[in-house]
PDB file of N, CA, C and O in Angstrom:
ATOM      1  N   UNK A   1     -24.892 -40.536  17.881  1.00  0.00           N
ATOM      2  CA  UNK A   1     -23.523 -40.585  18.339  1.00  0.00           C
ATOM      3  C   UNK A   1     -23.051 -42.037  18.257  1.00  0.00           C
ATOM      4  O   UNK A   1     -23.721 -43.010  18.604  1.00  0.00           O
ATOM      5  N   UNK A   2     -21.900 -42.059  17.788  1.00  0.00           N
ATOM      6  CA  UNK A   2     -21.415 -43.565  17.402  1.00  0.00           C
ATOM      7  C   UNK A   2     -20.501 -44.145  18.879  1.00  0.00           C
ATOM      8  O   UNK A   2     -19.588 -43.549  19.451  1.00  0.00           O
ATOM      9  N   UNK A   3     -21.083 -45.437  19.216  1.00  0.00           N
ATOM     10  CA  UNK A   3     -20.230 -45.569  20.262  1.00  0.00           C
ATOM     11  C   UNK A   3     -18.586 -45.648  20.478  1.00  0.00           C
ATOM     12  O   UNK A   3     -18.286 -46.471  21.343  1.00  0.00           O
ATOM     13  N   UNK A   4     -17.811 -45.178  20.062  1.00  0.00           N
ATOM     14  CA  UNK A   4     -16.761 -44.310  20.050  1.00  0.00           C
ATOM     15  C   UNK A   4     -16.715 -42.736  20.763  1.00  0.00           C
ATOM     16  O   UNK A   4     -15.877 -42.122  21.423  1.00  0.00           O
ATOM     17  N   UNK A   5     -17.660 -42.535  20.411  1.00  0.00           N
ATOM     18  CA  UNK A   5     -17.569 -41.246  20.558  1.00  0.00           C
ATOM     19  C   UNK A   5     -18.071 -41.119  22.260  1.00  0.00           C
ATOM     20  O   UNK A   5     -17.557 -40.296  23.017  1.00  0.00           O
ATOM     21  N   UNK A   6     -19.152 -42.082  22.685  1.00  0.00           N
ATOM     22  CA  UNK A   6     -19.576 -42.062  23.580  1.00  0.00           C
ATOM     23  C   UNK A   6     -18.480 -42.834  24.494  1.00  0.00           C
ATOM     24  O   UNK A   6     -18.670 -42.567  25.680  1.00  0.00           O
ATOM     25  N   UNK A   7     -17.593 -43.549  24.325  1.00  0.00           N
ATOM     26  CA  UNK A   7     -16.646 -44.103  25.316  1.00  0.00           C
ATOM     27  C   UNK A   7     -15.437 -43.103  25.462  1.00  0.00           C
ATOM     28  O   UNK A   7     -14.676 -43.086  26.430  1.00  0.00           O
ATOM     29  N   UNK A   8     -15.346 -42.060  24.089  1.00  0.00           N
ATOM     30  CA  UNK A   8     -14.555 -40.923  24.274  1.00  0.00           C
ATOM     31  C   UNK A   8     -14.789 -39.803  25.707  1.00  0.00           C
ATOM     32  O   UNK A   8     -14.105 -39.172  26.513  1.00  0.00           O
ATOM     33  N   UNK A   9     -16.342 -40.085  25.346  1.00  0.00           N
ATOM     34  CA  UNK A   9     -16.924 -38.939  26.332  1.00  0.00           C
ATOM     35  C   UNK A   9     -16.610 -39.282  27.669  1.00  0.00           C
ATOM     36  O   UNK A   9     -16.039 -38.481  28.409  1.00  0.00           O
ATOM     37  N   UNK A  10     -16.990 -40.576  28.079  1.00  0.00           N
ATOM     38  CA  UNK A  10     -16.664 -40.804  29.213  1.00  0.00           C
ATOM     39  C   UNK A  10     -15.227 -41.261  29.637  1.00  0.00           C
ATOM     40  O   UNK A  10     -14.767 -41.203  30.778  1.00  0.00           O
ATOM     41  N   UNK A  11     -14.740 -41.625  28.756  1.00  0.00           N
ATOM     42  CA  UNK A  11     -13.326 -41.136  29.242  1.00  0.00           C
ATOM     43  C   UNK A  11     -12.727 -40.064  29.976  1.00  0.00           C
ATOM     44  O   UNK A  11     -12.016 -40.083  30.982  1.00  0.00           O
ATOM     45  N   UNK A  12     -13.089 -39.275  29.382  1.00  0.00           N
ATOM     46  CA  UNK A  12     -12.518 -37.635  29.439  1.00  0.00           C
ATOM     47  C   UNK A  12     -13.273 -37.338  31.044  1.00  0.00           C
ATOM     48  O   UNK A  12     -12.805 -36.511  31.827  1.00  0.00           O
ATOM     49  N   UNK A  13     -14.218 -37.978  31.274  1.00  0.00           N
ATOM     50  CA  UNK A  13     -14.540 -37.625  32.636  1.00  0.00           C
ATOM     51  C   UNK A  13     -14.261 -38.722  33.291  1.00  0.00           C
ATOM     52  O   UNK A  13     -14.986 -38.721  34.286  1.00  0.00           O
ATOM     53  N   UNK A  14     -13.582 -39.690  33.274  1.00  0.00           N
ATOM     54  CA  UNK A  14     -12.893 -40.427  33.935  1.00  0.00           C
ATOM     55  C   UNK A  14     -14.166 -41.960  34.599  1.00  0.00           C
ATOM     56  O   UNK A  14     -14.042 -42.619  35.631  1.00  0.00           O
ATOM     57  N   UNK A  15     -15.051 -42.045  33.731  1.00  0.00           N
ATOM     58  CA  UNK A  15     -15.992 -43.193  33.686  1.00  0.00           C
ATOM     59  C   UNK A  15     -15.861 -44.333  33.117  1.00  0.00           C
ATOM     60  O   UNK A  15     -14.738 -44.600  32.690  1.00  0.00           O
ATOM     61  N   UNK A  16     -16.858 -45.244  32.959  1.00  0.00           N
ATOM     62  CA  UNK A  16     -16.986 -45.956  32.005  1.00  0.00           C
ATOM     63  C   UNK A  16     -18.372 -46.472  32.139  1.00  0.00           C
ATOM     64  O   UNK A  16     -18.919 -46.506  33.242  1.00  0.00           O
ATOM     65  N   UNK A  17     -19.084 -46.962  30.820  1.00  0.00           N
ATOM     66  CA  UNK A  17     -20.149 -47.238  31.132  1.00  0.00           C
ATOM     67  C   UNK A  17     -21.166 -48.048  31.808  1.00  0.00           C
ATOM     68  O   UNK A  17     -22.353 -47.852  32.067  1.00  0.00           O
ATOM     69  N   UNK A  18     -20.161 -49.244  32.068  1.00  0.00           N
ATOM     70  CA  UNK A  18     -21.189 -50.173  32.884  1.00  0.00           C
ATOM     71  C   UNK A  18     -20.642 -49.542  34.620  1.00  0.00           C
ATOM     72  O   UNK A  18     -21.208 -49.924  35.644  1.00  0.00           O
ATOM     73  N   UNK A  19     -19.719 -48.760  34.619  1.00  0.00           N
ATOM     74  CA  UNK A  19     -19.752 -48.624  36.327  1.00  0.00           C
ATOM     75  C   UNK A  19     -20.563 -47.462  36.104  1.00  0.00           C
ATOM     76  O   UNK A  19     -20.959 -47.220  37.244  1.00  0.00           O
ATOM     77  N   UNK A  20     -21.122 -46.478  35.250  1.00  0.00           N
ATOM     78  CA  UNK A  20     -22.171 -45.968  35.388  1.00  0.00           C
ATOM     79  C   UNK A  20     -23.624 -46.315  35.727  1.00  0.00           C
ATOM     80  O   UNK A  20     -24.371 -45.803  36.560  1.00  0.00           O
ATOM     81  N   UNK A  21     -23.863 -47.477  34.727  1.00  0.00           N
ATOM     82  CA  UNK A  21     -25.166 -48.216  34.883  1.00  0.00           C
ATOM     83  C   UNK A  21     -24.984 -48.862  36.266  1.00  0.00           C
ATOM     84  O   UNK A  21     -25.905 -48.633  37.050  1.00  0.00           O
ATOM     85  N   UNK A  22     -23.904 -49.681  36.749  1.00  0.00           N
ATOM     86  CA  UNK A  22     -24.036 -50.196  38.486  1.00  0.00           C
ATOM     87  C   UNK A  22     -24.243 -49.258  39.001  1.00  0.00           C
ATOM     88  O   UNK A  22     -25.331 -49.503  39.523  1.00  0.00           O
ATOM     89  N   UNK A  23     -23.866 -47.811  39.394  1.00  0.00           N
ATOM     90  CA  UNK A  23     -24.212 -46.972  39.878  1.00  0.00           C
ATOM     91  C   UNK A  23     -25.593 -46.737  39.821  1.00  0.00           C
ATOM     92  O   UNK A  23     -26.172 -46.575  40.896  1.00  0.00           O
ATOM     93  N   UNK A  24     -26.212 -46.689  38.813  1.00  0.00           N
ATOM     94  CA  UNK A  24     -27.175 -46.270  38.476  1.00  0.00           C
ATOM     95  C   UNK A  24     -28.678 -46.851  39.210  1.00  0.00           C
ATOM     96  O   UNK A  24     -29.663 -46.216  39.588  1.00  0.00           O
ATOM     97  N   UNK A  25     -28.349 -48.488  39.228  1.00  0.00           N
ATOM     98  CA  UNK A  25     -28.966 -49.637  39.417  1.00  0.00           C
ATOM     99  C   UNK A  25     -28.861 -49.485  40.683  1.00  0.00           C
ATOM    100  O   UNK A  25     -29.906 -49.125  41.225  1.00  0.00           O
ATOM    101  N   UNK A  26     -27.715 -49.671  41.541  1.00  0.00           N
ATOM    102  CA  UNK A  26     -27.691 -49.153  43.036  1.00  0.00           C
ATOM    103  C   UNK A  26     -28.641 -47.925  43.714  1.00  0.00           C
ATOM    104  O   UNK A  26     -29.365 -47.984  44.707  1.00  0.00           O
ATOM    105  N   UNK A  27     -28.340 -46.693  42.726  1.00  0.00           N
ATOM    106  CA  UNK A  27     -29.295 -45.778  43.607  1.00  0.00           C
ATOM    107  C   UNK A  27     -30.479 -45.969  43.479  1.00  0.00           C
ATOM    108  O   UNK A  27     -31.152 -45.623  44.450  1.00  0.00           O
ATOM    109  N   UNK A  28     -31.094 -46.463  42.505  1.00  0.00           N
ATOM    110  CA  UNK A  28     -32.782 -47.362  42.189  1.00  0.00           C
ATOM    111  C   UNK A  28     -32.673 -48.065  43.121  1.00  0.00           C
ATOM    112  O   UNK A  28     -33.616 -47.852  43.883  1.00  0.00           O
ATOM    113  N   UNK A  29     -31.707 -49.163  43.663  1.00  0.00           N
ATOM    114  CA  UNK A  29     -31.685 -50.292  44.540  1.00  0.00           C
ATOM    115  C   UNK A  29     -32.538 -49.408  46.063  1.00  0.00           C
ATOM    116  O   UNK A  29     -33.526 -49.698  46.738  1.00  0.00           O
ATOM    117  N   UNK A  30     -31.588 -48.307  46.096  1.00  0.00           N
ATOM    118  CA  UNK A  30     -31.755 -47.811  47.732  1.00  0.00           C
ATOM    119  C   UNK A  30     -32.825 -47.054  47.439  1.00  0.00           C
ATOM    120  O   UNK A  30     -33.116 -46.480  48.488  1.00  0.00           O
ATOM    121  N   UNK A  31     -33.578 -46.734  46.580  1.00  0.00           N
ATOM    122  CA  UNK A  31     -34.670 -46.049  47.112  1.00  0.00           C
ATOM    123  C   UNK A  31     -36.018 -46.825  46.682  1.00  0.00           C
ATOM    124  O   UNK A  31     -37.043 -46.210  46.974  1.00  0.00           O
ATOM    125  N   UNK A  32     -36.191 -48.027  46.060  1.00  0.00           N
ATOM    126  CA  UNK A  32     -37.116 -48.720  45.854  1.00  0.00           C
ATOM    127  C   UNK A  32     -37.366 -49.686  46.966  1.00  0.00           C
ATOM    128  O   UNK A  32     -38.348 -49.773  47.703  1.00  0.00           O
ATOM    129  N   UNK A  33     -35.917 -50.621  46.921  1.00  0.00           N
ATOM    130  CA  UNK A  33     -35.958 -51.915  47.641  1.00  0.00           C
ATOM    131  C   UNK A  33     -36.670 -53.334  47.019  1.00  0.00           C
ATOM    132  O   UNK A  33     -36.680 -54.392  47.648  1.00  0.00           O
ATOM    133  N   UNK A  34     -37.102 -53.204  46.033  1.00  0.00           N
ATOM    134  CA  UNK A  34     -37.951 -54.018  45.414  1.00  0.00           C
ATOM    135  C   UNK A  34     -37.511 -54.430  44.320  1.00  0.00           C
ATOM    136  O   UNK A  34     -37.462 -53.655  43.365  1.00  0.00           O
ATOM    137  N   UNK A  35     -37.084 -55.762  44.207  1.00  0.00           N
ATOM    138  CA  UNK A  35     -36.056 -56.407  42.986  1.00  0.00           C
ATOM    139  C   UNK A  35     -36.605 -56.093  41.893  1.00  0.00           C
ATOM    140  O   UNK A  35     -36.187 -55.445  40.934  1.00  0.00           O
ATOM    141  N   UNK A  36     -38.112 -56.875  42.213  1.00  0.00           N
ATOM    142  CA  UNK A  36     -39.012 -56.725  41.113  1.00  0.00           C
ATOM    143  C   UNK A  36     -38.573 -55.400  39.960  1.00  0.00           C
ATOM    144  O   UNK A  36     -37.832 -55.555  38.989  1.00  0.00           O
ATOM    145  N   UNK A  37     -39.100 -54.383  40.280  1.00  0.00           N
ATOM    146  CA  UNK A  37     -38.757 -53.003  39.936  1.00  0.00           C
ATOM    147  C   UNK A  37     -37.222 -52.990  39.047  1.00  0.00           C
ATOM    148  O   UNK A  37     -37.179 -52.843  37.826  1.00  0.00           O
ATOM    149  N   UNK A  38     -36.615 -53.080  39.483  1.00  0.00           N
ATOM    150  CA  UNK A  38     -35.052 -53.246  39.663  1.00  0.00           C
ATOM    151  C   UNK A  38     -34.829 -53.883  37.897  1.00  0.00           C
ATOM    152  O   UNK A  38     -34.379 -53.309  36.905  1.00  0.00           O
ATOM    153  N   UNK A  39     -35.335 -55.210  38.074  1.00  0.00           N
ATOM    154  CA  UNK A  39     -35.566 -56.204  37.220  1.00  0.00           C
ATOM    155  C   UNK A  39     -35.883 -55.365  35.499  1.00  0.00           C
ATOM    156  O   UNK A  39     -35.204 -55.308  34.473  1.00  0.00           O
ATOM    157  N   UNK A  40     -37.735 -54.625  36.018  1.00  0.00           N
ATOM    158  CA  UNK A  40     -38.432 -54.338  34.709  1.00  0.00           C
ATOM    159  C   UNK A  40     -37.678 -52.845  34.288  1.00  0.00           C
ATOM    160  O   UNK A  40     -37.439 -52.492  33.133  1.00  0.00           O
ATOM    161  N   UNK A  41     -37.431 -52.222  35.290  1.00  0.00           N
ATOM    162  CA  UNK A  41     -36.349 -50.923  34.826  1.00  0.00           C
ATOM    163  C   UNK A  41     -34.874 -51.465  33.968  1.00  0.00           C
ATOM    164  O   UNK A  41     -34.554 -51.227  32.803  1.00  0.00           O
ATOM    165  N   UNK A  42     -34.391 -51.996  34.660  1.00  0.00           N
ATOM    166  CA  UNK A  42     -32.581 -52.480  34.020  1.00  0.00           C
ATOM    167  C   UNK A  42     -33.289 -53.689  33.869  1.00  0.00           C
ATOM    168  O   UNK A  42     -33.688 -54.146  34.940  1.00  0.00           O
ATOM    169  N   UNK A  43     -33.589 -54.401  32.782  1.00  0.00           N
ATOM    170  CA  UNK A  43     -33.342 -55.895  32.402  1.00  0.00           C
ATOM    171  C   UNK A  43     -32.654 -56.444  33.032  1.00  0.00           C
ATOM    172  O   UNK A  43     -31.798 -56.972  32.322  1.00  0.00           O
ATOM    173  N   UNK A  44     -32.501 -56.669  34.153  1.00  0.00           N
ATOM    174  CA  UNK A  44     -31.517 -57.741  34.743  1.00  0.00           C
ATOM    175  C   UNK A  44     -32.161 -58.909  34.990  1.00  0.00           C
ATOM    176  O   UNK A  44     -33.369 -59.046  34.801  1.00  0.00           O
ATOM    177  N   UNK A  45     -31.069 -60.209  35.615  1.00  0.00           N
ATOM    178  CA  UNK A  45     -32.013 -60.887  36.338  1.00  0.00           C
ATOM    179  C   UNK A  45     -32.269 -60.937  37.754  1.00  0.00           C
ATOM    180  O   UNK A  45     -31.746 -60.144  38.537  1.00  0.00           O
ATOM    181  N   UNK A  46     -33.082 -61.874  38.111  1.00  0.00           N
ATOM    182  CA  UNK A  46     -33.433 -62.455  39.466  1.00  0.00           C
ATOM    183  C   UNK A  46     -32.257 -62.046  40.617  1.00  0.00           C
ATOM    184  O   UNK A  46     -32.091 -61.106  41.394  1.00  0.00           O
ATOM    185  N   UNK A  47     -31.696 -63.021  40.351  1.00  0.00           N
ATOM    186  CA  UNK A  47     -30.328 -62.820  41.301  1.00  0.00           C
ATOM    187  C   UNK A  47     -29.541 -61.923  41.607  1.00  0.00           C
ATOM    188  O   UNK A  47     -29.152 -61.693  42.752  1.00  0.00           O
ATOM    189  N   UNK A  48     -29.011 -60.912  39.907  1.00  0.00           N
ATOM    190  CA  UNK A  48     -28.629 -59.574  39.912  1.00  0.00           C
ATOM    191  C   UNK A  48     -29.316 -58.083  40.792  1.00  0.00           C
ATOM    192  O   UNK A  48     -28.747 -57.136  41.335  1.00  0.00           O
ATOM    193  N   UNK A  49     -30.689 -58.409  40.625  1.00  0.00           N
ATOM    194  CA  UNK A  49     -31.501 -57.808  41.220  1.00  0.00           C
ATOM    195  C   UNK A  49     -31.410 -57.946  42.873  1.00  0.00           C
ATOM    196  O   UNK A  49     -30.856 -57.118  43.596  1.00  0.00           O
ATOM    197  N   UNK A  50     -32.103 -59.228  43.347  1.00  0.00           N
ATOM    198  CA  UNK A  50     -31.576 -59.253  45.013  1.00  0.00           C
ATOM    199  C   UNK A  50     -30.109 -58.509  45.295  1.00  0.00           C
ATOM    200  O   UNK A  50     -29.952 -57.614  46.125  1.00  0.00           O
ATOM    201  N   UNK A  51     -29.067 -59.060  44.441  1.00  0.00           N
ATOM    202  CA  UNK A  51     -28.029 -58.699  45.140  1.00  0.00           C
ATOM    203  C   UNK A  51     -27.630 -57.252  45.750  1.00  0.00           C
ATOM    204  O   UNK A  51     -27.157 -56.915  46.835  1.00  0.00           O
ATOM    205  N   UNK A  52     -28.053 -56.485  44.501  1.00  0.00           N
ATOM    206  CA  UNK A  52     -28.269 -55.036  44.474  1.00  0.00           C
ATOM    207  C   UNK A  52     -29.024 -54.407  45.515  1.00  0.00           C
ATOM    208  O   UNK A  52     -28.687 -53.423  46.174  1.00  0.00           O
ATOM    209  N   UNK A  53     -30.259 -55.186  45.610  1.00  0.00           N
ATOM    210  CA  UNK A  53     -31.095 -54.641  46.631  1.00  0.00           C
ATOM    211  C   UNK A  53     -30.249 -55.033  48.323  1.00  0.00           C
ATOM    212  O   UNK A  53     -30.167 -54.162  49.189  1.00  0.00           O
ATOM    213  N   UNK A  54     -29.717 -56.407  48.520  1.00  0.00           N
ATOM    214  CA  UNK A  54     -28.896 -56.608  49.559  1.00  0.00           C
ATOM    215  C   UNK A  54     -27.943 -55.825  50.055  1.00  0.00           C
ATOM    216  O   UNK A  54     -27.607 -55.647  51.226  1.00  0.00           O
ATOM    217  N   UNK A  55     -27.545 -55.380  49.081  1.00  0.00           N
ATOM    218  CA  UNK A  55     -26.409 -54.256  49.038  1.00  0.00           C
ATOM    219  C   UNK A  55     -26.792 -52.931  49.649  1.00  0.00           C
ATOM    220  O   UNK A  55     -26.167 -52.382  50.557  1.00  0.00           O
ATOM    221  N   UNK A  56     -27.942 -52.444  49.031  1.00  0.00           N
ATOM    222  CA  UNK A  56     -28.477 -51.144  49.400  1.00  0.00           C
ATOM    223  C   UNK A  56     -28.712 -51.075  50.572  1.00  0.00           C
ATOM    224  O   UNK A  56     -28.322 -50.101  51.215  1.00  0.00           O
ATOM    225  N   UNK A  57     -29.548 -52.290  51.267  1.00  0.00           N
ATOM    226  CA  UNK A  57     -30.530 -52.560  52.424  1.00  0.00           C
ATOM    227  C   UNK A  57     -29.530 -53.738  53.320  1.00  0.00           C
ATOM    228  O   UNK A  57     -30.033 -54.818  53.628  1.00  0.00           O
ATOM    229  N   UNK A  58     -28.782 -53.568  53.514  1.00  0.00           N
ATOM    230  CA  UNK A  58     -28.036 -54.971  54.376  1.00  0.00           C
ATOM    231  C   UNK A  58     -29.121 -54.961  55.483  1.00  0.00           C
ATOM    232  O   UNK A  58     -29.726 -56.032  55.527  1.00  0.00           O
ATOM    233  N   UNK A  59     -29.632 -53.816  56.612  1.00  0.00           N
ATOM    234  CA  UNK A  59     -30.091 -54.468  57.710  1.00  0.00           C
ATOM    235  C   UNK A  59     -31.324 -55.304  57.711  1.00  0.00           C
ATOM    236  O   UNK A  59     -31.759 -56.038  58.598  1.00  0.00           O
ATOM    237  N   UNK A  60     -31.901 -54.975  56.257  1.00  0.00           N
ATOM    238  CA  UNK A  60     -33.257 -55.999  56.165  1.00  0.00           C
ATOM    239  C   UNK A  60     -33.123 -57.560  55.844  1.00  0.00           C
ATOM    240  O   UNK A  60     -33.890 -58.520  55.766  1.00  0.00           O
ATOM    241  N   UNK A  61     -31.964 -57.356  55.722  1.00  0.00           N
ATOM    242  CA  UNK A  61     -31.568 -58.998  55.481  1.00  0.00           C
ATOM    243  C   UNK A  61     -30.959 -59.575  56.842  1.00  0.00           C
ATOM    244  O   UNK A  61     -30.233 -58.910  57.581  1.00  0.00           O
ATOM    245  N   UNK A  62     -31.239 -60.530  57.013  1.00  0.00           N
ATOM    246  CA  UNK A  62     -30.563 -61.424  58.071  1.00  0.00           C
ATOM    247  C   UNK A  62     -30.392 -62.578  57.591  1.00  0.00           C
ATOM    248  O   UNK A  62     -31.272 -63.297  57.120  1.00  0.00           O
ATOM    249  N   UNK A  63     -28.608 -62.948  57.740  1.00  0.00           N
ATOM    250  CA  UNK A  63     -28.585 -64.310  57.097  1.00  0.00           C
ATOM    251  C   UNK A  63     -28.519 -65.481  57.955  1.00  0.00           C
ATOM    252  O   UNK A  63     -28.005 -65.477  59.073  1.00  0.00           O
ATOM    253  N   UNK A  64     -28.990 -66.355  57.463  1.00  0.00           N
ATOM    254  CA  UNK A  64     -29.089 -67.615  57.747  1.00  0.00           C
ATOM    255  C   UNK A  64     -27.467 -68.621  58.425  1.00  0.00           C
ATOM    256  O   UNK A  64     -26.707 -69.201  57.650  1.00  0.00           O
ATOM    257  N   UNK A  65     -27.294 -68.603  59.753  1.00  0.00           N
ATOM    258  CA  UNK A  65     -25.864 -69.095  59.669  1.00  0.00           C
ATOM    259  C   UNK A  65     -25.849 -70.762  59.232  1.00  0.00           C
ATOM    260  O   UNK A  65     -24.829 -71.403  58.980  1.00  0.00           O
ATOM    261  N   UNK A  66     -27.409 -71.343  59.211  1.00  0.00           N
ATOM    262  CA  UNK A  66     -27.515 -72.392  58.926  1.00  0.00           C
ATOM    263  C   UNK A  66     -27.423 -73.199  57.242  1.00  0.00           C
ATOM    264  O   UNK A  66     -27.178 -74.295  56.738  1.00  0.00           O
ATOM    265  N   UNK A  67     -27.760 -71.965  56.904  1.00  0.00           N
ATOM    266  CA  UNK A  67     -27.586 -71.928  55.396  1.00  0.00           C
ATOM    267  C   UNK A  67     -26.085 -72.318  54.703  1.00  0.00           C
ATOM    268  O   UNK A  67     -25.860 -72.847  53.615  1.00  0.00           O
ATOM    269  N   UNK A  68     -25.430 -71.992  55.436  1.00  0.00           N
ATOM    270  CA  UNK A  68     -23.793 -72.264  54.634  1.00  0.00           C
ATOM    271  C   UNK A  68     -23.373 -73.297  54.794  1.00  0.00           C
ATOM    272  O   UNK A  68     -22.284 -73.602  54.308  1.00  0.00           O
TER     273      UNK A  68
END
């Protein structure tokens, strides 16, 4: 399938593809928790990875008010 055809497709259902893949990456996020993972599944990086996982998991994070 030529990518045309595949941005057709998701059109028609009212998508697009990278808010598919964030989606995608998110629900991995919430049921792993582990960037690592995150990382070797979706090629992402480092940072992309935490964030995702922060996102999923806010109460395991506690931020730093000293940090800012």
């Amino acid at each position: 399938m030529s990518p045309y055809g595949l941005t057709a497709v998701f059109r028609r259902v009212g998508l697009s593809a990278s808010r598919l893949r964030a989606d995608r990456i998110y629900d991995e996020a919430t049921h792993t928790a582990d960037p690592v993972v995150l990382m070797k599944v979706f090629g992402i990086g480092v940072g992309t990875a935490v964030r995702y996982v922060r996102a999923a998991h806010p109460t395991r994070f506690h931020l730093d008010p000293v940090a800012d």
